[in-house]
N, C-alpha and C positions, 0 to 999 in steps of 0.2 A: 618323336613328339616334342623337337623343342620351339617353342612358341615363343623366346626370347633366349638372350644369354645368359646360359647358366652358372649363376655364383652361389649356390645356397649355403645360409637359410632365403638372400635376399631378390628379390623381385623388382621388376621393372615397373617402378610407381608410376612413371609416365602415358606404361599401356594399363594402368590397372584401371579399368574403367567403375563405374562404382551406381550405383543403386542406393536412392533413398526411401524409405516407409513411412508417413508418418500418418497418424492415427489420434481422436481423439473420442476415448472413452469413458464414460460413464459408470463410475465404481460403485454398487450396492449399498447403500447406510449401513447396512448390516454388518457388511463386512467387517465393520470398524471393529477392532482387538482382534482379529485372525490375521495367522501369516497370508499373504498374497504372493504367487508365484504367478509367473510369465512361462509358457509350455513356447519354443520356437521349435518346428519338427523338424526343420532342416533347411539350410542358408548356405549355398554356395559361393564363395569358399571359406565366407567367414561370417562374423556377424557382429556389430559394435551396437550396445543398446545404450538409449536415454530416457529416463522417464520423467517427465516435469525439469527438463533440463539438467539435470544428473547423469554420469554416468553408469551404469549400473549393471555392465558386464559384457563381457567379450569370450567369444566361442570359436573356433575354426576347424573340428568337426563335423566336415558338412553333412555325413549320412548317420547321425548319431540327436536327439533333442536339443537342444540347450533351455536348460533351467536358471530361472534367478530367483533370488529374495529380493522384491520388490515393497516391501510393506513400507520401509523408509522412506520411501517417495512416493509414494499415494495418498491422496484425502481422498476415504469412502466418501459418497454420498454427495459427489463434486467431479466435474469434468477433469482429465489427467491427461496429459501429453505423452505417445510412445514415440519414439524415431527410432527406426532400425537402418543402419550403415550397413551396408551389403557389398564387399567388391571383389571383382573378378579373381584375383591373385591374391596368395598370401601365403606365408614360408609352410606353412601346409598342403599347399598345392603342389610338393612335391614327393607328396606320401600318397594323393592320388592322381595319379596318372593311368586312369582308367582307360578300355576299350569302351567306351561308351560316348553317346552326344556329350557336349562340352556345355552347356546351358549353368546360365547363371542365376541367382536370385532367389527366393522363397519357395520350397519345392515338398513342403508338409503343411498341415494344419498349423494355425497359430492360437493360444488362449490364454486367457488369464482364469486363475481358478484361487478358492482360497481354504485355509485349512485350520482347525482348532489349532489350537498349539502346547495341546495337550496329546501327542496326537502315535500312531505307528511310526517310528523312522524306517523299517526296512524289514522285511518279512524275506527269509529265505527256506522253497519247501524245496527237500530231496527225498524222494521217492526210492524205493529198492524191493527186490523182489528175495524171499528167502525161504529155506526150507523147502529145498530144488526145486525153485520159482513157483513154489504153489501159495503160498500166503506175502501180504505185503506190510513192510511199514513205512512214515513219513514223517521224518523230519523235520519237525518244526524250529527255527531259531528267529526269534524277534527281538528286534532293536526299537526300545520308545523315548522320547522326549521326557524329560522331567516333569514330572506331576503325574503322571500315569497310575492310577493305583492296581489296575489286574489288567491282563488279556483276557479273554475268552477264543477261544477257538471252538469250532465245530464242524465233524468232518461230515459231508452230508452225501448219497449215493444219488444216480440220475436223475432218480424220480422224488429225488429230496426229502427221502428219509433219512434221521440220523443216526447215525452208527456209532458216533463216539464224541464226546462235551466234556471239555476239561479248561479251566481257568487257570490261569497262570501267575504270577505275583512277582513281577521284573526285579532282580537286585542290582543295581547299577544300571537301569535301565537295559538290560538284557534280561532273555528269559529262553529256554526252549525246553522240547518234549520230545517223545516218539509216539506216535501212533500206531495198533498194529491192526492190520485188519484181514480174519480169514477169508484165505479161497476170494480176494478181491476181481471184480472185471478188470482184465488188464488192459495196456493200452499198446496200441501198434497203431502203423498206417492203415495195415487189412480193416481193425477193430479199433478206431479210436474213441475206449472207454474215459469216459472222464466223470473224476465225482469233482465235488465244490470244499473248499473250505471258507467260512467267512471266518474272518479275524474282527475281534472290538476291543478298541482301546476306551478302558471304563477309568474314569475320576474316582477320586476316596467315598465318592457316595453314590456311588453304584450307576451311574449315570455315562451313557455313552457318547463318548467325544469323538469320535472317527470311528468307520466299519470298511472293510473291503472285503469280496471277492475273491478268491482265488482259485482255478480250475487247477484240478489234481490228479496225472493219469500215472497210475503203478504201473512203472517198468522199469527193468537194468539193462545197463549197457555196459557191454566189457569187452575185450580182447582176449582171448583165451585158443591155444591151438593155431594160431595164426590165422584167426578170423575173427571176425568182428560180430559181436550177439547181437540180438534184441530178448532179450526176456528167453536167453538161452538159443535160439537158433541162430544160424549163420544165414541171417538176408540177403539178399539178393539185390543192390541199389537202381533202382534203375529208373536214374535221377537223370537231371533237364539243371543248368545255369538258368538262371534267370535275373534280369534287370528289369526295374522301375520304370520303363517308358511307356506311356500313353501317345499314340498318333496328332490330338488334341492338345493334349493340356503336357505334354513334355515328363516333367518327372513327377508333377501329381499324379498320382491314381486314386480312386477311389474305393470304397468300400464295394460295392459292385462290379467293378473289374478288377479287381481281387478275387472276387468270389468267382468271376467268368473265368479267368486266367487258371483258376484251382476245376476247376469245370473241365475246360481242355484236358489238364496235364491227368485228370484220371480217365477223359475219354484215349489219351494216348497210352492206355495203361502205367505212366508213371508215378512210382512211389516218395521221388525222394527231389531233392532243391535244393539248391548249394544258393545262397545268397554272394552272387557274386555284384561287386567285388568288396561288399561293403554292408551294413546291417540296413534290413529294411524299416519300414513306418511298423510300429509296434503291433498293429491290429493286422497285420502278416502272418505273425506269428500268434497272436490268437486264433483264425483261421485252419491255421494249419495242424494246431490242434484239436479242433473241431472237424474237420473233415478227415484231416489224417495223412499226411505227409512227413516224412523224415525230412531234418534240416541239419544241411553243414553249413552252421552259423558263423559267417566272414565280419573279419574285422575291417573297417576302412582302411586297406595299405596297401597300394600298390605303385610301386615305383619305376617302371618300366620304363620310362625313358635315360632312365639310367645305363640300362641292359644289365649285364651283371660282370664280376668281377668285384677284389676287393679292394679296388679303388674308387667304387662308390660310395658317393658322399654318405649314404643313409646307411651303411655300416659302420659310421663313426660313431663317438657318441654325441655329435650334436643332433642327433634325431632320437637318442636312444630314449628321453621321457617321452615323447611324439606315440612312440612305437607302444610301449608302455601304455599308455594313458589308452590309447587308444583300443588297446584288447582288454582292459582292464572296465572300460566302460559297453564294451559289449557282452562283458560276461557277466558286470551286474545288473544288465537291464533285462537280459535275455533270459538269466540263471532257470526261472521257477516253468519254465515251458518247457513240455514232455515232448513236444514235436523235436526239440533239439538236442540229436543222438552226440553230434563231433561238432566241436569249435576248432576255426580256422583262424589261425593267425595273418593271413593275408594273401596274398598274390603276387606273383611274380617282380621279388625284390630279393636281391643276394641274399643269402643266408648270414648271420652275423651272430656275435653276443647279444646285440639287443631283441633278436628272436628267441635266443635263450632263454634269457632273464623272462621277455615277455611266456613264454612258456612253464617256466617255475613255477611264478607267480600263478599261472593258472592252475595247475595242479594242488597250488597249496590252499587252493580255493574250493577247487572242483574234484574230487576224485570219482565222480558217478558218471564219469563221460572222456572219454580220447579227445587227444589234440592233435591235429595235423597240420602240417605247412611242409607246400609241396616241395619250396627250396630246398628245406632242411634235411633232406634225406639224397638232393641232390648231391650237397655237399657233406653225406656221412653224419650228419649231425644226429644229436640227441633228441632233438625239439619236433617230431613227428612220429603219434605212435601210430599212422596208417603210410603205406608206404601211397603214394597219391601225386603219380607223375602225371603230365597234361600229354597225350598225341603219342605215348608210347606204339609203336608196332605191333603187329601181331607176335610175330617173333618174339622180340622181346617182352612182352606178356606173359607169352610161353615157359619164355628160359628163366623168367624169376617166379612166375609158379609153380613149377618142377624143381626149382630149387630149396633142399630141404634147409638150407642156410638162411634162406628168408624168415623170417620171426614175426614178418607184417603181415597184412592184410591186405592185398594189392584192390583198390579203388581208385578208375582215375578219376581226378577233380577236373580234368577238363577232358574231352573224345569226342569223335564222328563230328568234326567241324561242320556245320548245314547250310554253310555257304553257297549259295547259287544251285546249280543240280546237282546234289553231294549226297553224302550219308552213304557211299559205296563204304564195303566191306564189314558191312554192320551183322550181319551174318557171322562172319567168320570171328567175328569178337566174342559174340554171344556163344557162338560154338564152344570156343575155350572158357567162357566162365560158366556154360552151366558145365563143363570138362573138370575145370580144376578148385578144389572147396577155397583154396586160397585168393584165387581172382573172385570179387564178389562183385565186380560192376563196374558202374561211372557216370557223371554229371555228364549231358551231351554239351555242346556249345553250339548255338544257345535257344531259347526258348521262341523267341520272336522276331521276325526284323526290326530294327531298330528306326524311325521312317516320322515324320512329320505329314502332313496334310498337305498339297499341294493344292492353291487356289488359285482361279484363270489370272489372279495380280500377282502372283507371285516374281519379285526380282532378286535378285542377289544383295545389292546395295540401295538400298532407299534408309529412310528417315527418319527413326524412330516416330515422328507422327505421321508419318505414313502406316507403319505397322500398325501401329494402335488402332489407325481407322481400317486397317486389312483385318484384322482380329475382333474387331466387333461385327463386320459386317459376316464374316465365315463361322461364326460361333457356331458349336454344337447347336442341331435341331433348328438350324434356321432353314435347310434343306439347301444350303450353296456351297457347300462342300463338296470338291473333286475326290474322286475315286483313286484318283492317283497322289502319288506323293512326292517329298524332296529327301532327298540324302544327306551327308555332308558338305561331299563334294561338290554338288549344285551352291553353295558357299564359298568355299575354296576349299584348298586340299588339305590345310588343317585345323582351321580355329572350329570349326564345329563339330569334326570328328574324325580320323583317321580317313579323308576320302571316303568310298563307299565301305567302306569295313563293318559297319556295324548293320548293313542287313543280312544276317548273316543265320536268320532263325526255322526254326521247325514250322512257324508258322507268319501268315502274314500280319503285320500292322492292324490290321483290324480281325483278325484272327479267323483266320480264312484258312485251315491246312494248307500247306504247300505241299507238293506228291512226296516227298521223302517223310513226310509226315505220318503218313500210312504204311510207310515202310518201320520205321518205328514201331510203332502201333503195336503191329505184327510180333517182331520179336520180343517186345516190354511183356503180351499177356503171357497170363497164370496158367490156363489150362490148354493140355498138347493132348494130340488124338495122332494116335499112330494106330498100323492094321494089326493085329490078334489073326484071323483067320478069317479071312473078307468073303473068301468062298462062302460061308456060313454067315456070315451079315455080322461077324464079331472085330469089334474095337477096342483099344487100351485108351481110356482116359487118365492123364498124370494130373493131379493137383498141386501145382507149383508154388500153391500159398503156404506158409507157414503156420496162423495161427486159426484159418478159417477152411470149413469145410464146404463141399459142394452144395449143402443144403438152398444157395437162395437163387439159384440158378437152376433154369431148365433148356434143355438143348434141342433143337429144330436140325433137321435131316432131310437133305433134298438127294434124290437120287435121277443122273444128270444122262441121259443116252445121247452121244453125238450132241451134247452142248443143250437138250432138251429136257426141263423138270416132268419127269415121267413119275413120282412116285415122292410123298412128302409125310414127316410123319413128327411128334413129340415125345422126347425121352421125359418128364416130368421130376421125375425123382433120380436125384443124383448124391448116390452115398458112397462119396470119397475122400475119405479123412485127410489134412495136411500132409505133404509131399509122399500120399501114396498113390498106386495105379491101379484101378480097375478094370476091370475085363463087361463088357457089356453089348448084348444083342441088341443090332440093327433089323428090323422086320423088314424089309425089303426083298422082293421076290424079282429074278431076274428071268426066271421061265419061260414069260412070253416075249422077251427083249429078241431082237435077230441081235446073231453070237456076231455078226459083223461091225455092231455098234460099241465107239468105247463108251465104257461106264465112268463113273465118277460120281464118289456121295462127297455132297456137303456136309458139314456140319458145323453150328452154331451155339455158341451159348450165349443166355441173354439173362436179364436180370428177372425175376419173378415181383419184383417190386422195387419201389426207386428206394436209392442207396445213395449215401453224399455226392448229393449234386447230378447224379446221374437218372434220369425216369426209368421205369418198369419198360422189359423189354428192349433196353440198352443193351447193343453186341458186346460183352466184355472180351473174347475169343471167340479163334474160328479156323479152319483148316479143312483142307481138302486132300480128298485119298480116292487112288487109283485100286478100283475094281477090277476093268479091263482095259490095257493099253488101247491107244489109238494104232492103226495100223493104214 
């Protein structure tokens, strides 16, 4: 991946190609004596701001917000100048070196928003499960601005009653609590329960100056046994990589394909998301607790064109505040979200002390969550408590979950590459981890192809105003979009992405399963049906959920003579408690079948009502068993 000569930190200003924004907005009268920030959600690869001709901050984080204090250079209630500097390169560009399109320029929402200044600085809640996970509490710690005279907190349950109201009195502008609450709904992927807490920041006269928000779902996470819990069991991951591209609009996505995207990954039966390589747009991660998804929350780092060895520049310490800043600011934006069980320190960049440190630092932060980084265990290190190689073998899967020396938790963060017609051996993976309690899963790579819109103007080299008039006239919903799409490679072979490498997904561009797609599927569901005594019409149903019973599923029975449904029928009521088996009669009469036919029952489960994101009648599993061979 080298795009120029590499001398870091410095870059070749001569290809730095550069992007200007400028904007003129109108500031509320009102606003006059509140602080005013600027929210920028993400700026590839860097971002230089101006407001009224001022400079007024600089960011190079490109998957991460960038915040200013802007109130110096604004007159509410009066026209105000923005210009945003945007360019290609910048000595950060060498901490991501992603597998992903190479696209430049403004790739989140952008706002101005404004705030008392009497106000919350920072609300941090952690959650725990106690008293052998049957009751919960939450810790509250908040940080205020001067002048604050109380917090109020109130913890409120789904249907927004309250449970518990307590005020608070900051000394030094800090303050915190614990909350305890019996026999709480807990929260998982299966069941994600979530109550609310609103926080108010009140003035000396009782008068409230800032309120927010906070969703709050009780559960622990720990390592224990060489397995990794949720709220006491050892889950089962059975997670999907996922990157930010839209076919349309590049690294925008939207609130509704967000929601589409969480739609797929529960029809694929998966539970779990690795943000790779980098932190998503914030409303991601709301989402994912509301619908229910585990997240192994990645920091922006990936250095890979370095390859590895410790003659990479980024185990020096000229990257080592880079390194830092950058896990430090995923972990305080991301901290108060239940969907996120393991923070990831990055990807595929040498192991070093500055993974160290950045590792420390988060435990002296965080102890209600593991930290993994897959280098770090490559190289023996301390700085990963999952053990979390990328394309391990079967074999070797094997040999280090059989080994009682292992003390991790074997999870790969990356497997089953879905490259072109792939996904072979996805069986025999799954074989050994529901085999061995130590293997608990793995991220696939990856979720989607990675693919732009191909239009009948489509060239390689044309003219920026050439684009711009190709891109108006192909816009969403005008109906002149092709079905097909461009690659990288249809560019050249590297400035827009590794050649074809990044279609590489479970599904299409416009999210169209591709066949190995269904192959997934398959072995990701919860419930297995194997024979009991088939002669007798007897089956064993396994429940392979952890915190959820059979209750909201009923199962459909076809029974099949020579390929033909001769005989259909509804199990309705299904009581099989979390990972156990029960035994249960098939009515099916084979008496009058000729014994020359083979048999074969279907069998289906389906949802008895819609369930996040999925409608009533949705196939969650399903499996087929031989009655009588074919001959």
């Amino acid at each position: 991946h080298k795009f120029f000569e590499v001398k870091p930190p410095l870059i070749p200003h001569e290809q730095n190609y550069t992007g200007l924004y400028r904007r003129t907005v109108t500031v509320p009268a009102d606003w006059k004596g509140r602080d005013i920030f600027i929210h920028i959600g993400s700026a590839t690869s860097n971002v230089t701001l101006w407001v009224n001709g001022h400079e007024a901050g600089y960011s190079e984080d490109s998957k991460l917000e960038a915040e200013f204090d802007i109130t110096r250079y604004l007159t509410p209630g009066s026209d105000n100048l923005i210009v945003m500097r945007v360019n290609r390169w910048c000595d950060g560009s060498f901490l991501e070196d992603q597998d992903f399109w190479r696209l430049s320029g403004i790739g989140r929402d952008c706002y101005l928003y404004a705030r008392d200044k009497r106000r919350l600085a920072d609300v941090r809640l952690t959650p725990d499960l106690v008293d052998d996970y049957r009751n919960g509490t939450l810790r509250a710690e908040i940080a205020t601005t001067p002048g604050i005279g109380s917090v109020r907190l109130t913890l409120r349950d789904a249907a927004g009653r309250t449970l518990d109201a307590r005020t608070l009195r900051p000394r030094r502008n800090a303050a915190e609590t614990t909350f305890e609450v019996a026999a709480p709904k807990q929260w998982s992927a299966e069941a994600p329960n979530l109550y609310t807490l609103p926080a108010e920041a009140l003035a000396a006269d009782g008068s409230v100056t800032e309120a927010a928000a906070f969703r709050v779902g009780f559960r622990k996470v720990e390592i224990r046994g060489g397995q990794l819990l949720v709220n006491g069991k050892p889950i089962l991951i059975k997670g999907v990589n996922r990157h930010e591209m839209e076919p349309n609009t590049g690294y925008y996505v939207t609130r509704e394909e967000m929601v589409r995207d969480i739609r797929e990954m529960k029809r694929l039966n998966m539970n779990a998301v690795r943000t790779c390589h980098y932190p998503d747009t914030p409303l991601w991660y709301d989402l994912c607790d509301e619908y229910g998804l585990y997240i192994t929350a990645e920091a922006n780092q990936e250095s890979h064109g370095f390859q590895y060895g410790q003659n990479s520049p980024v185990v020096t310490k000229t990257f080592a505040k880079q390194i830092m800043e950058r896990n430090q600011h995923n972990v305080e934006i991301y901290y108060n979200h239940p969907s996120v069980i393991v923070w990831s320190l990055g990807n595929e960049t040498d192991n070093s002390q500055n993974f160290v440190n950045a590792y420390n630092w988060i435990k002296s932060q965080d102890k209600s969550r593991p930290v993994q980084y897959e280098r770090g265990l490559w190289g023996h290190g301390d700085d990963s408590d999952v053990y979390c190689p990328m394309y391990m073998s079967h074999d070797g899967c094997e040999k280090y979950a059989k080994n009682d020396a292992n003390k991790r938790p074997l999870i790969q963060c990356e497997y089953n590459h879905t490259m072109g017609n792939s996904s072979g051996g996805f069986l025999e993976y799954w074989d050994l981890i529901r085999k061995y309690p130590k293997y608990q899963g793995g991220y696939i790579w990856d979720f989607v192809d990675q693919a732009l819109h191909h239009t009948p103007d489509f060239k390689a080299s044309r003219t920026l105003a050439d684009y711009e008039a190709i891109s108006a006239k192909y816009e969403p919903g005008t109906g002149n979009m092709s079905p097909n799409y461009t690659y990288g490679g249809d560019y050249n072979k590297k400035d827009a992405s590794d050649n074809n490498f990044n279609d590489n997904g479970l599904i299409s561009p416009d999210r169209v399963p591709n066949p190995h797609a269904y192959e997934v599927a398959y072995f990701y569901q919860d419930i297995w049906t194997t024979p009991a005594d088939l002669a007798k019409g007897e089956i064993n149903i396994f429940n392979e959920y952890f915190f959820r019973d059979l209750s909201a599923y009923y199962m459909e029975w076809q029974l099949l003579a020579n390929g033909e449904v001769v005989q259909t029928g509804i199990v309705s009521d299904l009581k099989v408690a979390p990972q156990q088996t029960v035994k249960v009669q098939i009515p099916f009469d084979t008496k009058n079948i000729c014994p020359c036919k083979e048999l074969l029952l279907n069998v289906s489960y389906k949802l008895k009502a819609a369930e996040t994101l999925l409608p009533a009648g949705a196939t969650i599993a399903y499996d087929q068993l031989s009655i009588r061979d074919y001959k």
